[in-house]
C-alpha positions as CSV (number, residue, x, y, z in Angstrom):
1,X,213.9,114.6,108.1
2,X,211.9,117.6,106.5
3,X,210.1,114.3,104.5
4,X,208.9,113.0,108.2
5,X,207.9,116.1,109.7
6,X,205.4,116.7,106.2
7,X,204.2,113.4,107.1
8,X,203.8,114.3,111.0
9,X,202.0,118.1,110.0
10,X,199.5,115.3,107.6
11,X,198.8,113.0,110.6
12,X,197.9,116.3,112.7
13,X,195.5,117.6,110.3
14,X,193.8,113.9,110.1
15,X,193.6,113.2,113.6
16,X,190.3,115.4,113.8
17,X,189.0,114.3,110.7
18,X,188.7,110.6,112.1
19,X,187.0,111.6,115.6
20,X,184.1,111.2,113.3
21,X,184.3,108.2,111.2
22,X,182.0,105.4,113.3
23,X,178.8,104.8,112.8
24,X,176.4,101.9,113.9
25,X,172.5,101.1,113.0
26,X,170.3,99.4,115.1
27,X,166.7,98.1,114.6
28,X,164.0,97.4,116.4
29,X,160.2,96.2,116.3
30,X,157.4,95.3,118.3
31,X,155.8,97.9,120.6
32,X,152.8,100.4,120.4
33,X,153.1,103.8,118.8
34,X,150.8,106.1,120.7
35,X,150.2,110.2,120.0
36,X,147.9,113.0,119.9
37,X,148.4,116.8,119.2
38,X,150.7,116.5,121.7
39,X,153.1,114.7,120.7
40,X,153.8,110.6,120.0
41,X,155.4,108.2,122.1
42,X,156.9,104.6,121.9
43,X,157.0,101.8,124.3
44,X,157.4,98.2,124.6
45,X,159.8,98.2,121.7
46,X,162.7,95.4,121.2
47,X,166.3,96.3,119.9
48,X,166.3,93.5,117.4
49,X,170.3,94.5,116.0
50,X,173.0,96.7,117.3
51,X,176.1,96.9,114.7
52,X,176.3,93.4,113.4
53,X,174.9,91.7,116.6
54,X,171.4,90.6,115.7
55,X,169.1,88.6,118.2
56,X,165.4,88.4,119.1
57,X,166.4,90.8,122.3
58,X,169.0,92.5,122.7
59,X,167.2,95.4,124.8
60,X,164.6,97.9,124.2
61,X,164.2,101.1,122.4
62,X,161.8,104.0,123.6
63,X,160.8,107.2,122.9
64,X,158.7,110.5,122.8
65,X,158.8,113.4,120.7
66,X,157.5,117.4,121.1
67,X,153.9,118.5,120.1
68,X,152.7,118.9,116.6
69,X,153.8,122.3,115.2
70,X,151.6,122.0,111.7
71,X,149.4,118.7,111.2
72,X,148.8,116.2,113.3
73,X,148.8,112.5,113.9
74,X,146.1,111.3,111.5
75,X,147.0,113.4,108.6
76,X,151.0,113.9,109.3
77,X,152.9,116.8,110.8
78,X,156.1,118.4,112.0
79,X,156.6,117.6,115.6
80,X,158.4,120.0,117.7
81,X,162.3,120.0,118.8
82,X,162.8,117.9,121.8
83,X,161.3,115.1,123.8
84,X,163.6,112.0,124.3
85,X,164.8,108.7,122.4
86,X,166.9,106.2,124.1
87,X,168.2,103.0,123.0
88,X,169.3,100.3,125.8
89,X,170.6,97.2,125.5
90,X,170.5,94.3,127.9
91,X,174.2,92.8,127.3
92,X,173.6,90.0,125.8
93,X,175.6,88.7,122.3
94,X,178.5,91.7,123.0
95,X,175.7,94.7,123.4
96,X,176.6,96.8,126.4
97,X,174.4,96.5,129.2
98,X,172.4,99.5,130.1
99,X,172.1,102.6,127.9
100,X,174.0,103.2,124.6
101,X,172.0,106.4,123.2
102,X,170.1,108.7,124.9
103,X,169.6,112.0,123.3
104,X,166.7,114.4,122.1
105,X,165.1,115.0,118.9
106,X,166.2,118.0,117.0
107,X,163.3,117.9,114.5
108,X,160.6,114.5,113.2
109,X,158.5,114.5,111.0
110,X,155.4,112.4,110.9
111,X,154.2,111.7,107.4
112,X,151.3,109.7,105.6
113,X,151.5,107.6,102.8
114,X,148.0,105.8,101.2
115,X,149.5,102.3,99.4
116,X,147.2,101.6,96.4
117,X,145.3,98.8,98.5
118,X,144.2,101.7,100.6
119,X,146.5,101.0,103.3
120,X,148.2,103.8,105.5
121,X,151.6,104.0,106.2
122,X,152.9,106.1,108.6
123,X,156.8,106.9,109.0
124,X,158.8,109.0,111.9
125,X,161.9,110.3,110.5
126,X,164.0,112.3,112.5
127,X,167.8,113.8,113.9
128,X,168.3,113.9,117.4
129,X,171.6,114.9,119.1
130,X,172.6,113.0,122.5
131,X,172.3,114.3,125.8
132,X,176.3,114.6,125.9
133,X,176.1,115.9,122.7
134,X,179.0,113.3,121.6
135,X,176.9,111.6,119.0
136,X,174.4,112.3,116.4
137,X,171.5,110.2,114.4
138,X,168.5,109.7,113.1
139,X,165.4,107.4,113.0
140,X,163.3,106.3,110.9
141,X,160.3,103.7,112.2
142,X,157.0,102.7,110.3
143,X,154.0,102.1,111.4
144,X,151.2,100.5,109.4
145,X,147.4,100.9,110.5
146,X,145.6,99.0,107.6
147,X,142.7,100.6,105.8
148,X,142.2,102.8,108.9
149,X,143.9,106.3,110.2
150,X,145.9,106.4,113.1
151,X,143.4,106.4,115.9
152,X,145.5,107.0,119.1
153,X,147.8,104.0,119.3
154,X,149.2,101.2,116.8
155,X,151.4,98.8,116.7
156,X,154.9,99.5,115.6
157,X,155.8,97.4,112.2
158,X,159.8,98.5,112.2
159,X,162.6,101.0,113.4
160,X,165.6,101.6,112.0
161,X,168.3,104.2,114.1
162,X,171.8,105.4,112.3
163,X,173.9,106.7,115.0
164,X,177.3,108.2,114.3
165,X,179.6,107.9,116.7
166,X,181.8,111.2,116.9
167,X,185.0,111.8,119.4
168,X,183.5,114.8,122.3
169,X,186.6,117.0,122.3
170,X,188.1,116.4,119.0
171,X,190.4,119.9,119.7
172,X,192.3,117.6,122.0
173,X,193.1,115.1,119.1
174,X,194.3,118.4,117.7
175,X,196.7,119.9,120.5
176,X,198.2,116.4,120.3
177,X,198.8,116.7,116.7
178,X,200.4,119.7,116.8
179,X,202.7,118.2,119.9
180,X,204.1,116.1,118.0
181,X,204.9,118.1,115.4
182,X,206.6,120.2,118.1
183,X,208.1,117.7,119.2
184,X,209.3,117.1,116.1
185,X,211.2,120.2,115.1
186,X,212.6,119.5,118.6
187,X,214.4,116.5,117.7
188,X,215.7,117.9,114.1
189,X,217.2,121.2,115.6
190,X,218.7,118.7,118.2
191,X,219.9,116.5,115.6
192,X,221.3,119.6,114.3
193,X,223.7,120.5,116.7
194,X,225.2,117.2,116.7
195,X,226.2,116.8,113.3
196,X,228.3,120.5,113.6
């Protein structure tokens, strides 16, 4: 009995530990990437895959991020906490219908990168935290303007979002644990006066 109770103490200490074990990515493309000191903004932009579901629409991704702090949108910067991202999806193939993530960037980052043909590359990385503050991820989406700099608007070439799903009140996970293990010193000590 002491051998199931070890074993019931293990599952209690684990049950927190796996509140945070899901992740999903999702993609998208299409859509105009627009932006000045104040900040840059995405729109018209399709969720191309959700998980394993991939399709040619399976809703839309938007967003908009906080001013520059340092830089700026031709030459690359740090963009301020906040502004919003949301993913939706239309329900189509398995994808919920309406919203699946909205949250709020925490920091982005808005960097150059000159190819050897001359071509710039622009990226948006960044970690945002949901509005519920139940899930956490990142983005990362490219946008390529040719020979030229970013002039105000482009198109968006590709977007890639990790978000890890995580439990919202993972103490409760752990005041069941522990229950059980209550529970079962309860039963032993029962068990106990039984076998007198």
């Amino acid at each position: 009995m002491c051998n199931k109770v070890s074993w019931l103490g293990l599952l209690a200490l684990a049950l927190p530990l796996a509140a945070f074990a899901n992740s999903i990515d999702a993609s998208n493309a299409g859509g105009v990437v627009s932006g000045n000191s104040g900040g840059l903004t995405l729109t018209g932009s399709i969720l191309i895959k959700f998980g394993s579901t991939v399709g040619s629409n399976l809703g839309s991704v938007a967003f908009t991020t906080g001013a520059f702090t340092s830089g700026d949108e031709q030459k690359g910067g740090t963009l301020a906490a906040g502004g919003s991202f949301s993913i939706s999806g239309n329900g189509s193939n398995g994808v919920p219908n309406g919203v699946i993530f909205s949250g709020t960037f925490s920091s982005a980052k808005w960097s150059l990168t000159t190819l050897n043909d001359g071509t710039h590359v622009y990226t948006l990385t960044g970690a945002m935290v949901a509005t519920n503050g139940a899930v956490g991820a990142t983005a990362q989406l490219t946008v390529n303007t040719g020979t030229s700099l970013f002039d105000g608007s482009a198109p968006l070439a590709s977007g890639d979002t990790s978000l890890t799903l995580t439990v919202p009140e993972p103490g409760t996970l752990s005041l069941f644990g522990t229950g059980l293990i209550g529970l079962a010193g309860a039963i032993r000590r029962k068990r106990g006066l039984f076998n007198l």
